[in-house]
C-alpha atoms as an extended CHARMM CRD file, in Angstrom:
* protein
*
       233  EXT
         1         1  UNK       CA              0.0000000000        0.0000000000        0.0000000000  PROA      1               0.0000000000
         2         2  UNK       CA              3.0860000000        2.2650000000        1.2470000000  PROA      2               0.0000000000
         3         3  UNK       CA              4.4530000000        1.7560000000       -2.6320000000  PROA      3               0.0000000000
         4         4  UNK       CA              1.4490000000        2.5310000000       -4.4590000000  PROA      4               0.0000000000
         5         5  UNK       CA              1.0070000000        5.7320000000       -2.4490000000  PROA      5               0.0000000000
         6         6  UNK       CA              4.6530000000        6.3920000000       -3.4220000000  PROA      6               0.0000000000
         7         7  UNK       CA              4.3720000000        5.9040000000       -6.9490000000  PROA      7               0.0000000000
         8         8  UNK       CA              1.4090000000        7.9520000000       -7.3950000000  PROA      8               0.0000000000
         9         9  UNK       CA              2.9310000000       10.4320000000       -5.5020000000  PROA      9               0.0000000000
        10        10  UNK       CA              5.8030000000       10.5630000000       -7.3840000000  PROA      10              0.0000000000
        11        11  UNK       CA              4.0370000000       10.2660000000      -11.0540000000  PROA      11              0.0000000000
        12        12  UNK       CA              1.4520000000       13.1730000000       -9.7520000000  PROA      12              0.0000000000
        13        13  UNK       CA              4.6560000000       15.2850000000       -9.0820000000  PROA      13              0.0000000000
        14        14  UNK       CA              6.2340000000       14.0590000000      -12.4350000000  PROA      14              0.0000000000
        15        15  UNK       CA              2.9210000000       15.4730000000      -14.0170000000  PROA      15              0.0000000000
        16        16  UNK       CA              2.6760000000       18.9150000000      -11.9290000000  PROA      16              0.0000000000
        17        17  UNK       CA              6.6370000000       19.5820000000      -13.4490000000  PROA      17              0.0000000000
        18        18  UNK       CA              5.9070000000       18.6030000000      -17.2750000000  PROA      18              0.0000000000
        19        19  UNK       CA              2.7290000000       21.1460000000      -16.2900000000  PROA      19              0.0000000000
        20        20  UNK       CA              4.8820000000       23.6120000000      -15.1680000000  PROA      20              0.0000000000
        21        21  UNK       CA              7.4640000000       23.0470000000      -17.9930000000  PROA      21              0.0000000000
        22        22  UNK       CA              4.8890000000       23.0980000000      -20.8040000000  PROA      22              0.0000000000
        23        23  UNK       CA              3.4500000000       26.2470000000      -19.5150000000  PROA      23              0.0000000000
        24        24  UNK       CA              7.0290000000       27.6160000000      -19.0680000000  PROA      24              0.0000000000
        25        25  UNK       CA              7.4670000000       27.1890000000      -22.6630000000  PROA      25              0.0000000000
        26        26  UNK       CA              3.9510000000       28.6020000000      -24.4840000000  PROA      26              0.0000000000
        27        27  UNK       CA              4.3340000000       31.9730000000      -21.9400000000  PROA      27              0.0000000000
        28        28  UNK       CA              7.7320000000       31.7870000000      -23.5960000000  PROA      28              0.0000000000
        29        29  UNK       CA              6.2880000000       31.4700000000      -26.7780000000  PROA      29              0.0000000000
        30        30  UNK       CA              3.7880000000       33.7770000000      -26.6410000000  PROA      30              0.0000000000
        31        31  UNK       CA              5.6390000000       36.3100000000      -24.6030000000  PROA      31              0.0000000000
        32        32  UNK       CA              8.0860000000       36.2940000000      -27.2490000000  PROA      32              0.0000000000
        33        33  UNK       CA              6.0610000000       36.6060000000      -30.1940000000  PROA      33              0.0000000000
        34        34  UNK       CA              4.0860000000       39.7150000000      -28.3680000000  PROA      34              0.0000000000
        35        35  UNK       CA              7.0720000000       41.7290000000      -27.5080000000  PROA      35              0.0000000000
        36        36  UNK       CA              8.6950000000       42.1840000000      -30.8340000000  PROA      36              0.0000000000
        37        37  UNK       CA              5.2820000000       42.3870000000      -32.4090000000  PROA      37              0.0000000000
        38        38  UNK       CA              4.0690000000       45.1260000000      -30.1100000000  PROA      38              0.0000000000
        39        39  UNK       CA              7.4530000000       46.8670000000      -30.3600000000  PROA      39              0.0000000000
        40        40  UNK       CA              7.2000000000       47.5670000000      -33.7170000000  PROA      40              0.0000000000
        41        41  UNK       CA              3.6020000000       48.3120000000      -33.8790000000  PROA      41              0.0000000000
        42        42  UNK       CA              4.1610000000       51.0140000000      -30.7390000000  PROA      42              0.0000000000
        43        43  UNK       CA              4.2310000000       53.9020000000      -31.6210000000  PROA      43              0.0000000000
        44        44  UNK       CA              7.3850000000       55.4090000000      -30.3450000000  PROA      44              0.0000000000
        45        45  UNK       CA              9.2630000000       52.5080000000      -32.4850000000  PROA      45              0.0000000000
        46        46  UNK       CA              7.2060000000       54.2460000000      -35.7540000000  PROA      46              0.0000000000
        47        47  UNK       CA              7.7990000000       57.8700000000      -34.8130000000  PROA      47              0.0000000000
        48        48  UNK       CA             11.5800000000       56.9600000000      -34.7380000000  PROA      48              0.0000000000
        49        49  UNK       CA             11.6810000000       54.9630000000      -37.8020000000  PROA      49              0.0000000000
        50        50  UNK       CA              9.8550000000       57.7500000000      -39.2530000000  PROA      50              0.0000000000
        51        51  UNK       CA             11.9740000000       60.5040000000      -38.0180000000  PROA      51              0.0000000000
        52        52  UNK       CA             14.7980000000       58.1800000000      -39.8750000000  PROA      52              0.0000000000
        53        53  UNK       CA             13.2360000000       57.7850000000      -42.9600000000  PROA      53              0.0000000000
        54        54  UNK       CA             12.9400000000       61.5380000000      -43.2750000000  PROA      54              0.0000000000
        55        55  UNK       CA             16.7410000000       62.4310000000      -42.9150000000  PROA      55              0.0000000000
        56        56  UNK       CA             17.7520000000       64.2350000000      -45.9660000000  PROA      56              0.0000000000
        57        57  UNK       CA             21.5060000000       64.5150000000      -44.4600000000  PROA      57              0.0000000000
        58        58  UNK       CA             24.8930000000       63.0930000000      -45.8680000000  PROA      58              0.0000000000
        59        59  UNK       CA             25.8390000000       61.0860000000      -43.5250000000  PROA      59              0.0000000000
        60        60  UNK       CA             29.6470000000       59.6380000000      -43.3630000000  PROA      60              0.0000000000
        61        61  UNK       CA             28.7470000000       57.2990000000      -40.0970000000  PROA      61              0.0000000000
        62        62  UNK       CA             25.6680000000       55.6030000000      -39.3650000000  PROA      62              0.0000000000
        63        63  UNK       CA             25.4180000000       53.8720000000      -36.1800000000  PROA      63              0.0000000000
        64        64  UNK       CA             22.2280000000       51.2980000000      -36.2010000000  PROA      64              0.0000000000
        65        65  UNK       CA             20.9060000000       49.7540000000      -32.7350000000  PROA      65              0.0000000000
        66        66  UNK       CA             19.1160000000       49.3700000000      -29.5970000000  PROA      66              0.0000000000
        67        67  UNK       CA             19.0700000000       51.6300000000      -26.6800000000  PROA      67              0.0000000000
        68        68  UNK       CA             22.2210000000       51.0390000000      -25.8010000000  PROA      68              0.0000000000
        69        69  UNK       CA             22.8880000000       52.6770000000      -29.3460000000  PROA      69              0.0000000000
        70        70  UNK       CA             20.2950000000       55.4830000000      -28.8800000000  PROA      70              0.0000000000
        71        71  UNK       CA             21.7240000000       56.0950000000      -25.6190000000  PROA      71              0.0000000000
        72        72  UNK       CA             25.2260000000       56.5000000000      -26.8820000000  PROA      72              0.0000000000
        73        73  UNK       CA             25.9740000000       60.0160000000      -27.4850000000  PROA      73              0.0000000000
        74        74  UNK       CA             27.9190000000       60.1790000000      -30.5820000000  PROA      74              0.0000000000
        75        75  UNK       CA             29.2040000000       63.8720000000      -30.1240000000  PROA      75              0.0000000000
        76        76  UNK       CA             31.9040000000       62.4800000000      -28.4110000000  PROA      76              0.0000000000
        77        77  UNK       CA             33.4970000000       61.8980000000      -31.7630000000  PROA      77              0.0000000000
        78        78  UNK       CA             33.5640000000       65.4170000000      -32.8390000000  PROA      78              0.0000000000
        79        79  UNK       CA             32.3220000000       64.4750000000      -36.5040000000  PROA      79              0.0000000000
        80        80  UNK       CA             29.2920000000       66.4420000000      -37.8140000000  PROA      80              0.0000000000
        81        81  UNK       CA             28.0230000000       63.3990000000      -40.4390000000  PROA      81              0.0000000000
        82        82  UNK       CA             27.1200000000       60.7970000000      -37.7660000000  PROA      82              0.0000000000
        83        83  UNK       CA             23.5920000000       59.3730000000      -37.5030000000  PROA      83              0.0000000000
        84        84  UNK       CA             22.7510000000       57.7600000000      -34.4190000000  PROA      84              0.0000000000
        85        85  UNK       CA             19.4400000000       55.0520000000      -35.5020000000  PROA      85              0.0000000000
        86        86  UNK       CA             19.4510000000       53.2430000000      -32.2220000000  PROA      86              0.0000000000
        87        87  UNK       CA             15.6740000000       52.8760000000      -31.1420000000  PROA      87              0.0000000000
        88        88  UNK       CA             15.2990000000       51.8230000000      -27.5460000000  PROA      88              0.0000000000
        89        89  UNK       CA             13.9600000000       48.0510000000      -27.3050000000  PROA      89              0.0000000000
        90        90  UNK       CA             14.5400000000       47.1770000000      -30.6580000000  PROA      90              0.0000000000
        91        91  UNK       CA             15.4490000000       43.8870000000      -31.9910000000  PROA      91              0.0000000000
        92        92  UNK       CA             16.8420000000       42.5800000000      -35.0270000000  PROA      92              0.0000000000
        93        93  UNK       CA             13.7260000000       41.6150000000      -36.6820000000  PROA      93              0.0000000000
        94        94  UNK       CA             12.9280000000       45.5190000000      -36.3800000000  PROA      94              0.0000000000
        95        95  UNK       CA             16.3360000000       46.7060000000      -37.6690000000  PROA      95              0.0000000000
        96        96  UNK       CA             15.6490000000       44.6910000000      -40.3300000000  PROA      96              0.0000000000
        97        97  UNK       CA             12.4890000000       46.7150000000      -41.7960000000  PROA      97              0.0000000000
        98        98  UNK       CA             14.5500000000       50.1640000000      -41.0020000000  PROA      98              0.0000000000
        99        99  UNK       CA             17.0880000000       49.7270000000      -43.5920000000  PROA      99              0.0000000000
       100       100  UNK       CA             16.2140000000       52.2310000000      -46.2260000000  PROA      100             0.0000000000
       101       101  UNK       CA             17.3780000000       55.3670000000      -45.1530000000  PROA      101             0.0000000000
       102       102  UNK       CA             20.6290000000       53.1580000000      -44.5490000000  PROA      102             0.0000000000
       103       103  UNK       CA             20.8950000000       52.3810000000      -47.9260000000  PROA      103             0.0000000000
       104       104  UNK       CA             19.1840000000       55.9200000000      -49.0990000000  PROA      104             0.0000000000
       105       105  UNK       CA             22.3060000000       57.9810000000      -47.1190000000  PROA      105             0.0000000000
       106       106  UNK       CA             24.3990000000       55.4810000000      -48.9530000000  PROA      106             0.0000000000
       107       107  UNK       CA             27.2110000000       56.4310000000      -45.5380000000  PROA      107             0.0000000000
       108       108  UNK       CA             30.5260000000       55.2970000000      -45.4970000000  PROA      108             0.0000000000
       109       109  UNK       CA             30.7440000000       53.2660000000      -42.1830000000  PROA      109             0.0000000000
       110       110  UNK       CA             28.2370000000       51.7710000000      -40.7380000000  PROA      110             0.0000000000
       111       111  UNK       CA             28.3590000000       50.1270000000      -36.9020000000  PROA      111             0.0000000000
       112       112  UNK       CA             25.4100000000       47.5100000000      -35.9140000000  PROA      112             0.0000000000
       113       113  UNK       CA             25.1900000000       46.7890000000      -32.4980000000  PROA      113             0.0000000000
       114       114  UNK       CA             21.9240000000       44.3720000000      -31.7650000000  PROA      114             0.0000000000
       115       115  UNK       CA             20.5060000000       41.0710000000      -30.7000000000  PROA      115             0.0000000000
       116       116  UNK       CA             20.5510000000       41.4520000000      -26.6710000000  PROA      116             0.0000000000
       117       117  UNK       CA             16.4430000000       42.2400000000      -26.9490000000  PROA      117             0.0000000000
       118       118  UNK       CA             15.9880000000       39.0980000000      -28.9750000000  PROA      118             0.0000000000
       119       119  UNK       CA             17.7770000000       36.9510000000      -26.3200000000  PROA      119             0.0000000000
       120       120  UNK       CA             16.5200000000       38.1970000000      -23.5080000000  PROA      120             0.0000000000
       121       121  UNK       CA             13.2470000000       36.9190000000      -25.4110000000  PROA      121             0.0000000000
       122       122  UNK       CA             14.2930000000       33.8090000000      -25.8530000000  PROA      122             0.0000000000
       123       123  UNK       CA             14.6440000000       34.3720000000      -30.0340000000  PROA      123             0.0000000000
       124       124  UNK       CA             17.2490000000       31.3890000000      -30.9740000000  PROA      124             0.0000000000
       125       125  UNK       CA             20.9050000000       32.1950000000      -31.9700000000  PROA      125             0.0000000000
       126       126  UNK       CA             20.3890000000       30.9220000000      -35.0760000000  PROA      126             0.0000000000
       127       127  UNK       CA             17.4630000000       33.0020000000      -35.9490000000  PROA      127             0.0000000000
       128       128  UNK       CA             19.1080000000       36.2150000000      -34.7570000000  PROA      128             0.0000000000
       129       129  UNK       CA             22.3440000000       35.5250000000      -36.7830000000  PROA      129             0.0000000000
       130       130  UNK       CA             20.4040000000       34.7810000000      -39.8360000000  PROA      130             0.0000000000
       131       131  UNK       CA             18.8240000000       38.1280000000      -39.5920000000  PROA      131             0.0000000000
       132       132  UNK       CA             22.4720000000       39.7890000000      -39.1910000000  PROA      132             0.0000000000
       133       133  UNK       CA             23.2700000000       38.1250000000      -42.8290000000  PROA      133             0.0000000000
       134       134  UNK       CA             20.1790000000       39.3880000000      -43.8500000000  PROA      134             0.0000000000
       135       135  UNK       CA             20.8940000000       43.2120000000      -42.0940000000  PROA      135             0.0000000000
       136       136  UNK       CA             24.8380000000       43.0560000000      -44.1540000000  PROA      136             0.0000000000
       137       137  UNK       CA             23.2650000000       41.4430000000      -47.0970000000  PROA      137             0.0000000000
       138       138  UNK       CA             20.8890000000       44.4040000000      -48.1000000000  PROA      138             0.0000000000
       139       139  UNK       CA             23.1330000000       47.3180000000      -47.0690000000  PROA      139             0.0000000000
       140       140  UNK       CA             26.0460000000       45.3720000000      -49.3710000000  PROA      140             0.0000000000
       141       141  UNK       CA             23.2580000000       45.3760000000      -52.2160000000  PROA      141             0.0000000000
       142       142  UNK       CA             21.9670000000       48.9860000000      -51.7940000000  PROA      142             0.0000000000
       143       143  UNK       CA             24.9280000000       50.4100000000      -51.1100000000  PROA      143             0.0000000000
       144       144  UNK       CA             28.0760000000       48.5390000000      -51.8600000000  PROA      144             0.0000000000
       145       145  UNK       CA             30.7080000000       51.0560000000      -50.6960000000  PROA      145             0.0000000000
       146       146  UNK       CA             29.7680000000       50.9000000000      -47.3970000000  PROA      146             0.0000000000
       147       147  UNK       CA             31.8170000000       49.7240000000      -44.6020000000  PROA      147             0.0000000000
       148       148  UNK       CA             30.1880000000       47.1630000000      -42.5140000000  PROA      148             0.0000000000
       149       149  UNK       CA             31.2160000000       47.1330000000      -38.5260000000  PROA      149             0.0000000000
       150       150  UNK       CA             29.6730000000       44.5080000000      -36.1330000000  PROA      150             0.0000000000
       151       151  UNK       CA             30.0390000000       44.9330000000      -32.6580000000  PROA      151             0.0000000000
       152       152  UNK       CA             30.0340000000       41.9580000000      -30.2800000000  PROA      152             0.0000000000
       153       153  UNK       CA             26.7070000000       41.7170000000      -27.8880000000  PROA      153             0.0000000000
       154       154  UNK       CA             27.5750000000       42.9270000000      -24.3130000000  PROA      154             0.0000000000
       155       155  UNK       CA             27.5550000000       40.4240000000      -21.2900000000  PROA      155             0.0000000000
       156       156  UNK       CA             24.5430000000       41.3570000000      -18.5540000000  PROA      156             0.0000000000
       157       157  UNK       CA             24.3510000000       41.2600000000      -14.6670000000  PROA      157             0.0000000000
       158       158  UNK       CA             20.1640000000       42.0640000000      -14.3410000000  PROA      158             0.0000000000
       159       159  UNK       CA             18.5350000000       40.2490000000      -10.9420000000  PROA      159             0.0000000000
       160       160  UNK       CA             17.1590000000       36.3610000000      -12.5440000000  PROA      160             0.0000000000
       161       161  UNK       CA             13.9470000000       36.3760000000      -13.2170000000  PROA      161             0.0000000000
       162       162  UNK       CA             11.5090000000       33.5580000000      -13.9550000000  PROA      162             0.0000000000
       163       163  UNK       CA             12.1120000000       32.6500000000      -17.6240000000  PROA      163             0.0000000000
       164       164  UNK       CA             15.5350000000       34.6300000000      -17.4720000000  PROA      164             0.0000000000
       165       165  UNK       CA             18.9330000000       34.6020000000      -15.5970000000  PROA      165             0.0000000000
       166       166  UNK       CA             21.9620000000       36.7950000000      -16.0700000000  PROA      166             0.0000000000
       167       167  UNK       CA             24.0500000000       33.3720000000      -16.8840000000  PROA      167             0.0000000000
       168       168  UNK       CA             21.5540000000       31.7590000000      -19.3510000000  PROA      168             0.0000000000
       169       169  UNK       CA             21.5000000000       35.2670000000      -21.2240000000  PROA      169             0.0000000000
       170       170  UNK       CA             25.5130000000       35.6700000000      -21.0370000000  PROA      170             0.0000000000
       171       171  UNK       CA             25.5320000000       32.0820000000      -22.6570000000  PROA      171             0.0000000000
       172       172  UNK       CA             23.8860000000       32.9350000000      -25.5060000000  PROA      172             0.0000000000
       173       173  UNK       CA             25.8570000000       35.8660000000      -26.0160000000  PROA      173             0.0000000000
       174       174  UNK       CA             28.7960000000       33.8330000000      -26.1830000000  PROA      174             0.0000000000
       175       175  UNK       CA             26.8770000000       31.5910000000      -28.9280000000  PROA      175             0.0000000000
       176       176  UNK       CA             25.8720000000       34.6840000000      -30.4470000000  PROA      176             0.0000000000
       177       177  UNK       CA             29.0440000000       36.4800000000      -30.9300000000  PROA      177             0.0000000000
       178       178  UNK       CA             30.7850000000       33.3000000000      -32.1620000000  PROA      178             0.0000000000
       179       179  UNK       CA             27.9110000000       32.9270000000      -34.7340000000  PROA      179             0.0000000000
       180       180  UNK       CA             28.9120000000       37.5060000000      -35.3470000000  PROA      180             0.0000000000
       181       181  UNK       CA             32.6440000000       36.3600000000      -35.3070000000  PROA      181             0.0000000000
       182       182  UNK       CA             32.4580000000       33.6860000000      -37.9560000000  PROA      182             0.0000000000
       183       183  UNK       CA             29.7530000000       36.0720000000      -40.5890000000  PROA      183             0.0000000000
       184       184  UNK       CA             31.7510000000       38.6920000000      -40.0220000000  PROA      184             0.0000000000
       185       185  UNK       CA             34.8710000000       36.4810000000      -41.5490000000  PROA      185             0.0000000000
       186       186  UNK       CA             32.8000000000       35.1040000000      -44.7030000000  PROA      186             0.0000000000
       187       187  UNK       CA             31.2430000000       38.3590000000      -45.1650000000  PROA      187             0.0000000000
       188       188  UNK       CA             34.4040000000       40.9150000000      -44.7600000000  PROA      188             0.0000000000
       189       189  UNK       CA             32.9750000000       42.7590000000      -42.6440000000  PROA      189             0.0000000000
       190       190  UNK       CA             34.3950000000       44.3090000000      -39.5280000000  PROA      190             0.0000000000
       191       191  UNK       CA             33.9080000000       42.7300000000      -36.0270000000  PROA      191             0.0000000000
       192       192  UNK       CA             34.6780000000       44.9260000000      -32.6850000000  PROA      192             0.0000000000
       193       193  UNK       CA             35.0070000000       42.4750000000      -29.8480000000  PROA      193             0.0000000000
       194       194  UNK       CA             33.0530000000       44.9280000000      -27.1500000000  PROA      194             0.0000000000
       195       195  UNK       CA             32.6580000000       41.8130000000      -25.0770000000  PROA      195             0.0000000000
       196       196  UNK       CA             36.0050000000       41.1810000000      -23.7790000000  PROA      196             0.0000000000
       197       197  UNK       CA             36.1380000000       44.6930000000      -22.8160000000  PROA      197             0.0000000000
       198       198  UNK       CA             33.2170000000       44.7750000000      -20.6490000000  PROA      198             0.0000000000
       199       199  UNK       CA             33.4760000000       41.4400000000      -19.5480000000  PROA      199             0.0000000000
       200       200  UNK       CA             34.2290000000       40.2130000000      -15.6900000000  PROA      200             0.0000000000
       201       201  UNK       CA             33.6540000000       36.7730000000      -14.1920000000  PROA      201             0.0000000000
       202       202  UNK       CA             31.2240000000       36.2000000000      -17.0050000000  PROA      202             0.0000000000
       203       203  UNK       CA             28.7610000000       39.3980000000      -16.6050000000  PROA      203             0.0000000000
       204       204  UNK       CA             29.0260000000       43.1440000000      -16.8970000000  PROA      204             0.0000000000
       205       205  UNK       CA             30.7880000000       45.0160000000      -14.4170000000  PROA      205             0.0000000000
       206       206  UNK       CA             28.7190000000       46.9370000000      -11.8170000000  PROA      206             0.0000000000
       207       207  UNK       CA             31.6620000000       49.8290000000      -12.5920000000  PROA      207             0.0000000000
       208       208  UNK       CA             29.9430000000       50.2040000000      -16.2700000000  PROA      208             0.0000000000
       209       209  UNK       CA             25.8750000000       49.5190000000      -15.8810000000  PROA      209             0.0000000000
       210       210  UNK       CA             23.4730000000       51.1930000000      -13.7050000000  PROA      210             0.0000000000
       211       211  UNK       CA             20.8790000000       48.3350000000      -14.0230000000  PROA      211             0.0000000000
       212       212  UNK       CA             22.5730000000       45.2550000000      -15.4040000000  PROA      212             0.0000000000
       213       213  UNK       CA             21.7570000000       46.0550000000      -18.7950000000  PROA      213             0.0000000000
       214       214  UNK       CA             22.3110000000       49.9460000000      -20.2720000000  PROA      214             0.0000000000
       215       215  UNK       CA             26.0320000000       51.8240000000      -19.9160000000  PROA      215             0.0000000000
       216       216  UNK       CA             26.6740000000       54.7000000000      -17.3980000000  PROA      216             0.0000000000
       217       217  UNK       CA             29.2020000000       57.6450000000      -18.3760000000  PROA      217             0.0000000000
       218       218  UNK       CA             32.0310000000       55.0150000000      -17.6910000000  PROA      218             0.0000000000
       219       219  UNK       CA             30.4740000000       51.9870000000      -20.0590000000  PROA      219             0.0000000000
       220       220  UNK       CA             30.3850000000       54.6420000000      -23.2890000000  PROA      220             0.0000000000
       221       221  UNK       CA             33.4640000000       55.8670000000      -22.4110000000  PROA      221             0.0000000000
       222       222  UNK       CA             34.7860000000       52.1500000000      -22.6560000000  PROA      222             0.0000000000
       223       223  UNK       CA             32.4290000000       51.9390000000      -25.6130000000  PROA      223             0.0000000000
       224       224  UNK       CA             34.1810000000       55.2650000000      -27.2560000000  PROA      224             0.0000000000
       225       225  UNK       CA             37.6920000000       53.8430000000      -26.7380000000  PROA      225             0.0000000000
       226       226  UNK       CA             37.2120000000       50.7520000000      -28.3820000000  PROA      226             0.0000000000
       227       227  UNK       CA             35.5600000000       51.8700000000      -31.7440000000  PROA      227             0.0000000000
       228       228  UNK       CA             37.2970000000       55.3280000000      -31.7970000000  PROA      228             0.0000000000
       229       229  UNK       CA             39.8770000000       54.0990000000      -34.2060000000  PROA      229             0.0000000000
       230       230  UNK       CA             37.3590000000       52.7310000000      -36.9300000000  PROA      230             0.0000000000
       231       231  UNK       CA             35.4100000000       55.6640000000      -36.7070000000  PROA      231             0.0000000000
       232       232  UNK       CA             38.4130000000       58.0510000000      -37.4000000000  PROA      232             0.0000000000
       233       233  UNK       CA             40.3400000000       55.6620000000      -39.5860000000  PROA      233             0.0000000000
């Protein structure tokens, strides 16, 4: 009697943790497919994408990101022909549709810097990198004298959450930039290793981040000192 209670105890909690896992995995799912969808219906994402598309400028630098891009303020570089297209919350998928003033400028560098939105998200390596050969792909076509540079993803240090922890996300950006490394070398494009930089014990150094995530002063400074010499080059 003892060792039928046991076993039905024991396949009732085998059942309750496929539950949990299953419903782990469709709020992943859905959570997933919402956020990118919504981010690029909202519509600060459009205003910005907008403001973009109506830049009549020549621009010599483009940079094209996330927040961490939008947050970066390029006037440290002292050039006058630098576009900062970062949108805050972005992800790949979105860069993706905001190419044509890119091409339109026709600029001679370009720096990408994205994919830490899609991870956090749970969007696979795989899918991410294709849509990096897909982001270098249609500049090259558009506009072939362009410069390509692709900067590594940054390692985090946010609190774990439920469907997230800081080492789950800095092990995909390993995976990621590896995947950045290796496109970058069939392509010929540039890639800026920002990752060793700001990497410590695996994560991002409180000395650089105010939330886990996004750069203080010292971060960009890091950030400026690393790419300064392919911007002025």
């Amino acid at each position: 009697m003892a060792r039928r209670r046991l076993a039905r105890t024991a396949v009732g909690l085998l059942a309750a943790l496929l539950f949990l896992w299953a419903a782990r995995e469709i709020y992943i799912i859905c959570k997933r497919s919402y956020m990118v969808s919504s981010t690029l219906a909202s519509a600060a994402w459009k205003d910005k994408k907008a403001a973009m598309d109506r830049h009549s400028d020549t621009a010599t630098i483009i940079f094209l990101g996330n927040s961490l891009t939008e947050w970066f303020d390029l006037s440290v570089f002292g050039k006058k022909n630098i576009l900062n297209f970062g949108i805050a919350g972005d992800f790949s998928a979105g860069v993706l549709q905001r190419l044509d003033p890119v091409i339109r400028l026709r600029p001679s560098k370009v720096f990408i810097e994205i994919g830490i939105n899609d991870i956090v998200q749970h969007i696979s390596v795989a899918e991410i990198a294709g849509n990096y050969r897909s982001i270098i792909s249609q500049i090259r076509e558009g506009s072939p004298a362009t410069r390509l540079f692709v900067q590594s993803n940054l390692p985090v240090s946010f609190e774990r959450g439920w469907i997230n922890t800081p080492d789950h996300v800095n092990e995909q950006v390993v995976l990621l930039n590896r995947e950045l490394e290796k496109i970058c070398a069939e392509t010929g494009c540039t890639y800026i290793d920002l990752y060793s930089l700001f990497e410590e014990k695996g994560r991002l150094p409180a000395a650089y981040t105010y939330d886990g995530v996004h750069l203080n002063a010292a971060g960009y400074a890091l950030w400026k000192s690393a790419v300064e010499q392919y911007v002025n080059e």
